[in-house]
Every structure is written in structure tokens, then in C-alpha cells.
N, C-alpha and C positions, 0 to 999 in steps of 0.2 A: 314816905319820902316825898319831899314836893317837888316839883318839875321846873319850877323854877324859885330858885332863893334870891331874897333881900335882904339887900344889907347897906347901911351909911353909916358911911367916914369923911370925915374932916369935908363935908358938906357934898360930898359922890355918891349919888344913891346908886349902887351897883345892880343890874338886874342879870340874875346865870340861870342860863339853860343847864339843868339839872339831869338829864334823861338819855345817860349814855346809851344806855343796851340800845337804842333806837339811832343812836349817833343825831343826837334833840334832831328829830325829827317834830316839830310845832304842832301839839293838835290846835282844836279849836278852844278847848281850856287854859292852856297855854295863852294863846293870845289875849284870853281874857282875862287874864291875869296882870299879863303886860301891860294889857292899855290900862285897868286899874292903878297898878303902881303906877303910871305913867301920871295918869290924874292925880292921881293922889301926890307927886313931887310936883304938879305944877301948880297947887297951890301952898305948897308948903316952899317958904322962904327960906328953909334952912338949908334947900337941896339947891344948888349951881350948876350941878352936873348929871349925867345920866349915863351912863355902859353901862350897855348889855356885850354879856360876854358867854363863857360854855362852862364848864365844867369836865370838859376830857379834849382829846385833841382835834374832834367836830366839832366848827363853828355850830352850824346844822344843815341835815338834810336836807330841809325844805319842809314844805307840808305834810304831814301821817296821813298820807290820800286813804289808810283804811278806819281813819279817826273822821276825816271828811266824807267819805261815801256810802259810811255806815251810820251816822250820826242824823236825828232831824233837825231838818232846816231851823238856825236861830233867829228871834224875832228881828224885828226891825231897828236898827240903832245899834244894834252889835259891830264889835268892831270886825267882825267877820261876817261875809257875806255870803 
């Protein structure tokens, strides 16, 4: 299952926090996921729009500090730092 799903419609590339059991708590995967699609819709002309949205009744936690504090540090240029 991914943690975060895409999907476009009528030119809304939709981005959902997929990771109830955690109530999307964002690891560092996640985000790089996000800023992907993200680039990826900015140079695609068929996308106008962008929400990010959940998948259960948590927007999100915040960061998976046990996704961050057990993880190694990612290179330079990540959109996480």
C-alpha cells in the first residue's frame, strides 16, 4: 500500500496522505514523494492545481520522529533536511 496516492482529474493532481494507522504521521519517504509529484506537476501543463489531502479523519500528525531519528541523514538537495 503507498503512503501517499495520485491521482488527476479535470486538471487537479490530487496528492493523499495514505498512512492512517500512524494518523499520516510524514516520514522522510513521504516527503519525497511529495516534492516528486510536486515537480513532476510543475512541469506538466495539464495540472492547474495541486491538494494534498488524508485519507482518514487526520490531516497529519506531523513528522514520524521515529522515521526521523532512526533513519540516516539524506544527501544534500533532499527536500528534507
Amino acid at each position: 500500500m503507498s503512503e501517499v496516492l495520485a491521482s488527476t482529474d479535470k486538471q487537479i493532481l490530487t496528492l493523499t496522505l495514505n498512512r492512517p494507522e500512524k494518523q499520516n504521521a510524514i516520514t522522510r519517504e513521504m516527503y519525497q514523494t511529495l516534492a516528486n509529484s510536486i515537480n513532476e506537476a510543475n512541469g506538466d501543463f495539464g495540472v492547474r492545481a495541486i491538494v494534498i489531502t488524508s485519507s482518514s479523519q487526520h490531516f497529519t500528525a506531523g513528522n514520524d520522529l521515529f522515521d526521523f531519528l532512526n533513519a540516516p541523514p539524506l544527501e544534500e538537495g533532499s527536500p528534507v533536511m
